[in-house]
PAVEXNU-661969 format. One record per residue: residue in one letter; z, x, y of N, C-alpha, C in turn. Coordinates in steps of 0.2 Angstrom, whole numbers, plus 5000, padded with zeros to 4 digits. Layout:
% PAVEXNU-661969
aZXYZXYZXY;...
END
This chain:
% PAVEXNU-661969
x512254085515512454155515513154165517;x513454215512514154245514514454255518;x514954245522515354285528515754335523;x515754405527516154435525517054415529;x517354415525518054395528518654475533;x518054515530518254595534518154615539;x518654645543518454665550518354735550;x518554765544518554845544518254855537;x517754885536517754915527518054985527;x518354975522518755035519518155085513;x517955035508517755075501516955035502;x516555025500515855005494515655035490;x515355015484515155035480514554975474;x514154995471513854965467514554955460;x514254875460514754845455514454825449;x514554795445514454735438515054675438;x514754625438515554555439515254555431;x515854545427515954555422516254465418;x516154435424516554345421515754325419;x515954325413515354255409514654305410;x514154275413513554325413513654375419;x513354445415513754495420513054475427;x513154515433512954505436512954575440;x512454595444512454665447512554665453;x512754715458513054685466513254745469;x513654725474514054775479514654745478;x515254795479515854785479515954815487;x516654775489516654785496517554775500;x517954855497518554815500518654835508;x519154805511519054775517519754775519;x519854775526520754755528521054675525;x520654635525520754575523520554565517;x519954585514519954555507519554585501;x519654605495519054615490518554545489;x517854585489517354545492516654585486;x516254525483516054565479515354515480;x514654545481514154515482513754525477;x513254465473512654495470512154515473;x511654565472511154595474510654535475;x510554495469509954445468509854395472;x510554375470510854275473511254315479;x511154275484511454295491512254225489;x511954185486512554115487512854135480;x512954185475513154215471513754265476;x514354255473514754325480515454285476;x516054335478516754325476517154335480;x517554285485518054375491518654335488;x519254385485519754385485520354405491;x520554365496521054395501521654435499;x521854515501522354525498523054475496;x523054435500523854405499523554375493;x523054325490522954295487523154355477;x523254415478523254465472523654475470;x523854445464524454465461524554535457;x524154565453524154615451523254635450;x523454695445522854725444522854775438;x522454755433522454785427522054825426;x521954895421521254915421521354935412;x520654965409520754975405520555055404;x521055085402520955165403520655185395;x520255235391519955245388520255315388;x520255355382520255425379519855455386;x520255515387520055565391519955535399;x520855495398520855445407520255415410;x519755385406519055385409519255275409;x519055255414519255185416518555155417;x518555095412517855065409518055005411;x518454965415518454925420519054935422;x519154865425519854825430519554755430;x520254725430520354665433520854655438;x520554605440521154555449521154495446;x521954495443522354445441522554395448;x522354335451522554325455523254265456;x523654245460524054205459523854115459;x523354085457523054035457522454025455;x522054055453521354075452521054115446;x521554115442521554175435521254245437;x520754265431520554345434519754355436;x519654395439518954405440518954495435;x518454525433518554585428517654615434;x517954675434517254725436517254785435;x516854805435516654865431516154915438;x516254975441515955005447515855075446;x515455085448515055155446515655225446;x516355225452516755255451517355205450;x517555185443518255135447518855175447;x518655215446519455275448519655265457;x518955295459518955275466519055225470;x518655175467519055095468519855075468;x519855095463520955075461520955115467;x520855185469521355215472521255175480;x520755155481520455125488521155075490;x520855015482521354965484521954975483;x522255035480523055035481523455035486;x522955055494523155045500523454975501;x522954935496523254855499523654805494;
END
């Protein structure tokens, strides 16, 4: 079972991890870290530490509408996901 590496949640939302077979879960960002759990598999899970984040891409669509994002990380390459609002996700993690 996962630790969360958060001492504070900021944001949750229901996610899709979009690496290799998608998978369905909770997203979950935090003062410390984007943390991303599947609902199925408990030992299935991702946390990215802010510091570890180099940037973040999303793909905007006709009529501003954003059908994912990725976390380019500085060692790790990318994770891509997909969340019921990712508008309101970017805007959560722009804080960090």
């Amino acid at each position: 079972m996962a630790q969360s590496q958060n001492t504070k949640v900021d944001y949750t939302d229901r996610a899709t991890n979009l690496d290799g077979l998608t998978s369905g879960g909770n997203v979950m960002l935090g003062d410390v870290a984007f943390e991303y759990y599947n609902e199925k598999n408990v030992e299935d899970y991702i946390q990215i530490p802010w510091d570890q984040v180099d940037y973040v891409a999303a793909e905007v669509l006709p009529g501003k509408k954003i059908a994912r994002f990725a976390i380019f990380t500085k060692e790790n390459g990318h994770f891509s996901f997909s969340t019921r609002d990712n508008k309101a996700t970017l805007r959560a993690m722009r804080a960090y």
